[in-house]
C-alpha positions as CSV (number, residue, x, y, z in Angstrom):
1,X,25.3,-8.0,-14.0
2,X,23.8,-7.0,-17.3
3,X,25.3,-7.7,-20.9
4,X,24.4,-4.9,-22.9
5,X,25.7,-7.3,-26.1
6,X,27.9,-4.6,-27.7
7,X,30.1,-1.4,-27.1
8,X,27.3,1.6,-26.1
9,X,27.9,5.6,-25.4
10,X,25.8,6.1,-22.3
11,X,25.2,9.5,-20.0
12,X,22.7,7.9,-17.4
13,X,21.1,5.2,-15.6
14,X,17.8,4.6,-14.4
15,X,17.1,2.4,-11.3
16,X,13.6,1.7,-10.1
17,X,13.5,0.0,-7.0
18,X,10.5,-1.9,-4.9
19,X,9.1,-1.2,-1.6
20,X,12.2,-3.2,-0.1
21,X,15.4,-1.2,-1.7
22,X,18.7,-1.0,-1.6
23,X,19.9,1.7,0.7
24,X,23.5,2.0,-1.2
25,X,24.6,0.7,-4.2
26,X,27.4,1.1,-7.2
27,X,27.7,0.6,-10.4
28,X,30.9,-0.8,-11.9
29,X,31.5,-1.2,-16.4
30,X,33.3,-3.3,-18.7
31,X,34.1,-2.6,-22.2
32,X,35.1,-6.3,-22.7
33,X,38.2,-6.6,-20.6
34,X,38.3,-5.7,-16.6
35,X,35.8,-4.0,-14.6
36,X,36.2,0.0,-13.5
37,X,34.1,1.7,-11.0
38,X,31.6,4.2,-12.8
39,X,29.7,5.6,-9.3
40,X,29.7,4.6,-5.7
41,X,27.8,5.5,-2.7
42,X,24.8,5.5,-4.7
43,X,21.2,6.2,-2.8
44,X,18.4,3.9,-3.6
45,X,15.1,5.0,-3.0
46,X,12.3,3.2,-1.7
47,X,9.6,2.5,-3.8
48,X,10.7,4.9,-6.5
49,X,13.3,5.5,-9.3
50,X,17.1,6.7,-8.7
51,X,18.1,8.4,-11.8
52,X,21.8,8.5,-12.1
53,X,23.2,11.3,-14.5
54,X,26.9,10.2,-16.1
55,X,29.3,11.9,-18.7
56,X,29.4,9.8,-22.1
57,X,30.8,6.2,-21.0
58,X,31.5,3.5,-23.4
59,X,29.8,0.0,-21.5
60,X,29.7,-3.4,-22.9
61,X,28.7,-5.0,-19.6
62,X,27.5,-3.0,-16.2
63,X,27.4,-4.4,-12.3
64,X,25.4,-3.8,-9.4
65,X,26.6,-4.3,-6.1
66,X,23.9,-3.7,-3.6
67,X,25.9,-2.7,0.0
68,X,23.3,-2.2,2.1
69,X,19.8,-3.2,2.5
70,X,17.0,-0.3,3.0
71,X,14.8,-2.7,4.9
72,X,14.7,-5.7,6.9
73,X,13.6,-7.8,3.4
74,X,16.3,-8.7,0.4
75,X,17.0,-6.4,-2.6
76,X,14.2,-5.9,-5.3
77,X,14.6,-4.6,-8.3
78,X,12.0,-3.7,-10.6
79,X,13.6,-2.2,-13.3
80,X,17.5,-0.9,-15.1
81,X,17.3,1.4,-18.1
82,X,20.3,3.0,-19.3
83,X,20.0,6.0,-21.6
84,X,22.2,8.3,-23.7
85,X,20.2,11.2,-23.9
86,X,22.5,13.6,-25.5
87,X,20.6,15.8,-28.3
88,X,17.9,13.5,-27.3
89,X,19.0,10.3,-29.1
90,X,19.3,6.7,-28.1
91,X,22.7,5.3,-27.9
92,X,21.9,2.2,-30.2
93,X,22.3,5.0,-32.8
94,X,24.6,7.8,-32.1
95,X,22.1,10.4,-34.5
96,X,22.3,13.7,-36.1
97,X,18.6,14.5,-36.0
98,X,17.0,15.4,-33.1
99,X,15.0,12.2,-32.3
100,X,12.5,11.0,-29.3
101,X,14.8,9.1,-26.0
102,X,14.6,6.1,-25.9
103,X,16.2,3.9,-23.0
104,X,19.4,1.7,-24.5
105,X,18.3,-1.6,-23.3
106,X,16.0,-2.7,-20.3
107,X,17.1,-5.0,-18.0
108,X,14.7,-6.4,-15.2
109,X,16.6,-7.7,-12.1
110,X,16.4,-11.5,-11.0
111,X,16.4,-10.6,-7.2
112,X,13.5,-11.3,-5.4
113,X,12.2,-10.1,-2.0
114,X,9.5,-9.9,0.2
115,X,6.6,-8.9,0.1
116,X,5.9,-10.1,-3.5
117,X,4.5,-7.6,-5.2
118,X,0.8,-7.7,-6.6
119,X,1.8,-8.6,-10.6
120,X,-0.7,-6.4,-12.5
121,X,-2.1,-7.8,-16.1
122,X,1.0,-8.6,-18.6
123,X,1.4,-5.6,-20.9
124,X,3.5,-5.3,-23.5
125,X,5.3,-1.9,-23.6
126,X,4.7,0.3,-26.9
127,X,5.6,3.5,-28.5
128,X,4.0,6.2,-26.6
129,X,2.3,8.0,-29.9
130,X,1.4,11.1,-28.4
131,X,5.3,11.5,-27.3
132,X,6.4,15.0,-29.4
133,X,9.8,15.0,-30.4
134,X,12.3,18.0,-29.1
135,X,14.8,19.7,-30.5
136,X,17.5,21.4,-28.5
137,X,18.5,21.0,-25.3
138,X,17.6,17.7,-22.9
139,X,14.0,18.0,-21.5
140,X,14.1,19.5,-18.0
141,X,10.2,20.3,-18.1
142,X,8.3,17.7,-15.4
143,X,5.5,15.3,-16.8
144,X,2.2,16.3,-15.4
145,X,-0.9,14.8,-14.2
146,X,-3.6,13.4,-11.4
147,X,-5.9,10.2,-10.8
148,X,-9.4,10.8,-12.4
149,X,-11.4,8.0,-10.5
150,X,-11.9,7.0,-8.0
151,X,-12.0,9.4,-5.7
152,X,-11.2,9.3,-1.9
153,X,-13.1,7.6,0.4
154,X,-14.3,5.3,-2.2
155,X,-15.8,1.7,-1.9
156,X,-14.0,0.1,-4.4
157,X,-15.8,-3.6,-3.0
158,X,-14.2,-7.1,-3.6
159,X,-13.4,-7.9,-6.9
160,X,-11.8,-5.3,-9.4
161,X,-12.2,-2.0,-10.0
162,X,-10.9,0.6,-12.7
163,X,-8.6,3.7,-12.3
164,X,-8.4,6.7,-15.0
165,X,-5.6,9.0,-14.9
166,X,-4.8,12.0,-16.7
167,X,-0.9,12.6,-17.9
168,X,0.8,15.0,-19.9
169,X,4.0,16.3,-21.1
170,X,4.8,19.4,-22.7
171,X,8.2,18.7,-24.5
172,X,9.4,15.0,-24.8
173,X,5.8,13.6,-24.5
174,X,4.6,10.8,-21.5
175,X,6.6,7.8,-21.8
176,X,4.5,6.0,-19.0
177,X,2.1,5.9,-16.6
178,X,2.7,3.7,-13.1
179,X,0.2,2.7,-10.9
180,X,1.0,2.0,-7.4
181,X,-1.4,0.8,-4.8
182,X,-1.5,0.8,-0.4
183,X,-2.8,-2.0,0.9
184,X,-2.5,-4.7,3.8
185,X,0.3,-2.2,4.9
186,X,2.5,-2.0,1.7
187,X,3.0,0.4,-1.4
188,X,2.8,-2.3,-4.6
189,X,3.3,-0.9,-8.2
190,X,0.1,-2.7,-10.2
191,X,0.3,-1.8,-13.6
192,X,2.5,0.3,-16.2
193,X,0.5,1.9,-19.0
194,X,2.5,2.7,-21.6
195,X,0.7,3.7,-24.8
196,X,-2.6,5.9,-23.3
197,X,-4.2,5.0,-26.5
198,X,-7.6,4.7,-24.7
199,X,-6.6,7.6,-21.6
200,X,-4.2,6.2,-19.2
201,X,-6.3,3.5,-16.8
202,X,-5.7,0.3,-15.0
203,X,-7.4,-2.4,-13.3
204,X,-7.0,-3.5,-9.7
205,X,-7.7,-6.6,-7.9
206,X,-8.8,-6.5,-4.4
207,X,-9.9,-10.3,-4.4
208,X,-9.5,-12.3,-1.3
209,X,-8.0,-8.9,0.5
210,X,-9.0,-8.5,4.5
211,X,-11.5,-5.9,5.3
212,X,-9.4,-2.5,5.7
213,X,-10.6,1.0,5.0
214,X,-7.0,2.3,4.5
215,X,-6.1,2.0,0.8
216,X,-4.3,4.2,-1.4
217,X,-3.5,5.1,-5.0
218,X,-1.1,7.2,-6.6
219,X,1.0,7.3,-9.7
220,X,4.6,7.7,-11.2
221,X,4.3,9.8,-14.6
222,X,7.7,9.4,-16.4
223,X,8.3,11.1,-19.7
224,X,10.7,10.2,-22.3
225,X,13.5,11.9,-21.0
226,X,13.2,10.5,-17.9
227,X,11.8,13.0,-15.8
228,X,9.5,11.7,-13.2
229,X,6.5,13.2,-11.3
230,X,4.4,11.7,-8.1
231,X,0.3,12.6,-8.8
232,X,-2.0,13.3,-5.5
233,X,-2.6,10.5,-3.2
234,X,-6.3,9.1,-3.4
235,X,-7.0,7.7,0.0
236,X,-9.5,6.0,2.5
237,X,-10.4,3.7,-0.1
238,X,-12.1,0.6,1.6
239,X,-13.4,-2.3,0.7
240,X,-16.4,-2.6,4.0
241,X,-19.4,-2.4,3.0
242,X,-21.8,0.8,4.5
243,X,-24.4,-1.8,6.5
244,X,-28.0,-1.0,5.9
245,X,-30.5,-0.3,8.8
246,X,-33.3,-3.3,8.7
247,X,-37.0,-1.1,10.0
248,X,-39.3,-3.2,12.5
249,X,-42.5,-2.8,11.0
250,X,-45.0,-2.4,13.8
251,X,-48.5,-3.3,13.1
252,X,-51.6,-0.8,14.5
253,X,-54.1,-2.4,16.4
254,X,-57.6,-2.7,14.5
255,X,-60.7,-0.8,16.3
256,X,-63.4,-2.9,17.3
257,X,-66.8,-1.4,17.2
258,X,-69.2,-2.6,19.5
259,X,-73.0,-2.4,18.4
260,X,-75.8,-0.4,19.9
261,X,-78.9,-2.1,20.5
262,X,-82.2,-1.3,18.9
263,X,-84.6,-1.9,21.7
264,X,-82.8,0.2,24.6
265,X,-80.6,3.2,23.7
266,X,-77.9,3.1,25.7
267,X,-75.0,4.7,25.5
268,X,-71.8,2.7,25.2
269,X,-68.3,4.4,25.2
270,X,-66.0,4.0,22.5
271,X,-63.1,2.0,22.9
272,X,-59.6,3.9,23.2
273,X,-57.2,2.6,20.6
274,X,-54.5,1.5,22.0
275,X,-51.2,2.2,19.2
276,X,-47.7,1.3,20.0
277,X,-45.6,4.2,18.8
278,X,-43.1,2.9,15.9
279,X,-39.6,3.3,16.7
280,X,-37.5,5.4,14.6
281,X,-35.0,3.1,12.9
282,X,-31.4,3.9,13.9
283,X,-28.5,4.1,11.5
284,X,-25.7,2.5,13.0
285,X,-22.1,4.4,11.5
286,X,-20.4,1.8,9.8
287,X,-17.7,3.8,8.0
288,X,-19.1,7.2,7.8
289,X,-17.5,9.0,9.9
290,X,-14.0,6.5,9.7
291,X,-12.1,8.7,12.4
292,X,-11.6,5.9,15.1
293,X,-8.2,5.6,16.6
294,X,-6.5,3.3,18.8
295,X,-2.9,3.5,19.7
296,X,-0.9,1.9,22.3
297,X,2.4,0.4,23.5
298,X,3.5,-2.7,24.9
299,X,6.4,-2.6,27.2
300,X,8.2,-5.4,29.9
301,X,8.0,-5.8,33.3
302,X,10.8,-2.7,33.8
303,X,9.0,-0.9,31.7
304,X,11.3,-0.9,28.6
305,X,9.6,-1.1,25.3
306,X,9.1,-4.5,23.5
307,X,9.6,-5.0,19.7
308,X,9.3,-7.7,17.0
309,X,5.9,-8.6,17.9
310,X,3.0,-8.4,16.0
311,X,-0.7,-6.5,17.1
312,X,-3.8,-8.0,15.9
313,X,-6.9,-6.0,15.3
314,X,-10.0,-8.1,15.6
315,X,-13.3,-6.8,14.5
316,X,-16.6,-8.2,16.9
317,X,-18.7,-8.8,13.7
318,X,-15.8,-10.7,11.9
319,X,-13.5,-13.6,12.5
320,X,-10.4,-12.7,10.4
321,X,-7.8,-9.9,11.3
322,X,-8.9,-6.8,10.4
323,X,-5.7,-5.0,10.6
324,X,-1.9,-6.2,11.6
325,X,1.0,-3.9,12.8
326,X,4.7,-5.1,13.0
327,X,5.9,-3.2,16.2
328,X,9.2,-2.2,16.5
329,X,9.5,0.5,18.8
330,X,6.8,-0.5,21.6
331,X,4.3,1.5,19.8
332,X,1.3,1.3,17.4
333,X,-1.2,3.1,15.9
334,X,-4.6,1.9,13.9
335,X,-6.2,5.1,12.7
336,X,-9.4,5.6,9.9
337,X,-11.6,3.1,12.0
338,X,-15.2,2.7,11.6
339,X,-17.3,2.5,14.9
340,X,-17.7,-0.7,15.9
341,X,-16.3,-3.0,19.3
342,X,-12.6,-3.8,18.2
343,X,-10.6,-6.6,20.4
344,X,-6.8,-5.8,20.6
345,X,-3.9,-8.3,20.8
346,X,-0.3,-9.3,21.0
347,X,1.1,-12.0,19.1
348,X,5.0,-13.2,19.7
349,X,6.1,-13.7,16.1
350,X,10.0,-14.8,16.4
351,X,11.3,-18.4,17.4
352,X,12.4,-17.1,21.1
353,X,9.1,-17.8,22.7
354,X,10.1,-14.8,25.4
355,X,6.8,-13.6,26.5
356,X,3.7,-14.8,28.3
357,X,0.5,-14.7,27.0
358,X,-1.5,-11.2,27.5
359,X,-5.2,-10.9,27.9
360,X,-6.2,-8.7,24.9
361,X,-8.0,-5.5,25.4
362,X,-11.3,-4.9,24.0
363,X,-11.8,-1.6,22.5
364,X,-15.4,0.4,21.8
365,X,-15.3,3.3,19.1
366,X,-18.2,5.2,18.8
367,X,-19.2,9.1,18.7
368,X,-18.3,9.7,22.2
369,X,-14.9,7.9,22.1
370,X,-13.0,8.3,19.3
371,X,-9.5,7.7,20.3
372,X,-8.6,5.5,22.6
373,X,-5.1,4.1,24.2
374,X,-4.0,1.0,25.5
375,X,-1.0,-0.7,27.3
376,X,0.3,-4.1,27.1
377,X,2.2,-5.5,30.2
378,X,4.3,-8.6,29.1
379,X,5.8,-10.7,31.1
380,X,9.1,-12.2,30.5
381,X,8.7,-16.7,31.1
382,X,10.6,-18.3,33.5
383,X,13.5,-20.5,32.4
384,X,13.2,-23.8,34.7
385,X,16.3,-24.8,36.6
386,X,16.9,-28.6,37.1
387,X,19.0,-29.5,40.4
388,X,21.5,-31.9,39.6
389,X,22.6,-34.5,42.1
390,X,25.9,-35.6,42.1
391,X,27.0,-38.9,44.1
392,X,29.9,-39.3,46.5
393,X,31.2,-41.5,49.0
394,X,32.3,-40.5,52.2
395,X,35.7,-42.8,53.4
């Protein structure tokens, strides 16, 4: 429920939800006294923003009701704006002048989910001063724009690292600029520039993440209409370092010369040097190419497909998981691997304790096999039965 404080003319709403969303929603208002339904059956989207156009309503008070969750995780809400953007002016001022949109009031949601997303560095949200006010009709034109740096396929190592963007707008001027980043499995939103004073940019904190070479970065470019635009996606982004070759140096023998003497001339034949060829160092491919793929399924004894388990992906040079899949379906897929010995296994994950323990499978990816496949058997546990003796007397 949000209090806007006083009687407002809106004509839309603005809801930007998190990676675990609200699959239908509506929206009820209150001038005051009781509540009416403004829109129902409403789609969320995941990870994104559900723009929700109106005709001019007069709110004091609006509430959500979330009727359905979009994933297995609670509702999160990043963000509510609510707008009048009629002859492009805010609705805390009804004006006659054409003026710059501005959202009524923000309102960020107190529900919380899982996963938590990655909090980028606190920013406080300012005028956008290159925004150009319109005149006319409602901005329809899209924002534009594209990630500068880095690039795909970057190492971006294990600390953090900067992004540059570039973002435009043609009529109502670039309002903001998200930043949302893949890893461990999970689309998080980082950071929100909102001025671009110093070009739109953000840092990002890959501290204490697992090794993974999957990583992405894209952005959200909203303008101050509320039009919204998805950039490119910059991918392959990894944080393993390329490992260096170490050379053997091999040392050449030295010649020994043996001496003539000076009272008899005879001849004595040169020794043969004897040099061990040096072997050419070889360059191990650490992540260059990363086109390894392993894939599998784990089924039961009948052959039926098992869910809510979880596959490990263990790297032979490292201790900690490398990569985790939640399997749902039976199946699973770990693609963009470097080539290197990988060791494969199933972890039970729910309270049931259904399943007996699987050997895991131990994987090789190199230039001659690139994509491989594997099946897990499980085996269901045997619930003991207890034989229970009843006395009795025979008369």
């Amino acid at each position: 429920e949000i209090d806007l404080g006083q009687v407002l003319t809106i004509d839309s709403i603005l809801v930007r939800s998190d990676w675990a969303y609200p699959k239908w929603f509506k929206v009820e208002y209150s001038t005051g006294g009781e509540w009416n339904l403004l829109v129902d059956d409403v789609a969320g989207r995941q990870d994104n923003s559900t723009f929700i156009p109106l005709g001019d309503t007069q709110v004091s008070k609006l509430k959500f009701t979330f009727k359905e969750r979009g994933t297995k995780w609670a509702h999160a809400i990043w963000e509510i704006e609510v707008y009048d953007l009629v002859d492009g002016c805010p609705a805390l001022a009804r004006c006659t002048s054409p003026a710059t949109a501005t959202p009524v009031q923000t309102a960020t949601s107190v529900v919380t989910a899982e996963p938590t997303p990655v909090p980028g560095p606190t920013h406080t949200p300012q005028p956008n001063p290159t925004a150009t006010p319109t005149s006319g009709p409602v901005d329809t034109i899209l924002p534009e724009g594209h990630i500068v740096s880095p690039t795909d396929g970057t190492f971006v190592g294990t600390g953090w690292f900067e992004v540059t963007a570039y973002a435009t707008d043609y009529q109502s001027g670039v309002k903001k600029v998200e930043f949302h980043f893949y890893h461990d499995g999970v689309w998080h939103m980082v950071y929100e520039d909102w001025s671009g004073s110093d070009g739109w940019k953000a840092s990002v904190d890959t501290t204490g993440f697992w090794a993974q070479n999957d990583m992405k970065l894209l952005l959200w470019i909203e303008d101050n209409a509320g039009n919204r635009v998805q950039s490119n996606v910059i991918s392959a982004l990894t944080n393993v370092p390329v490992a260096t070759p170490t050379e053997t140096s091999v040392s050449t023998p030295t010649r020994t010369s043996v001496p003539t003497p000076t009272s008899t001339r005879t001849v004595v034949p040169t020794p043969t040097s004897t040099k061990t060829p040096m072997p050419t160092p070889t360059n191990t491919p650490v992540t260059d190419p990363m086109s390894g793929v392993i894939s599998g399924t784990i089924v039961d004894e009948k052959g039926v497909p098992v869910s809510r388990v979880d596959v490990r992906l263990f790297r032979d040079t490292q201790e900690s998981v490398y990569w985790v899949k939640w399997v749902e379906d039976g199946t699973f897929v770990f693609d963009g691997l470097p080539y290197s010995t990988w060791i494969v296994q199933v972890e039970e994950v729910s309270d049931n304790d259904m399943w007996e323990e699987v050997e895991p499978h131990i994987v090789v990816i190199n230039q001659d096999i690139s994509d491989v496949n594997v099946t897990f058997n499980l085996t269901q546990k045997q619930i003991p039965m207890f034989k229970v003796f009843v006395p009795f007397m025979v008369r």
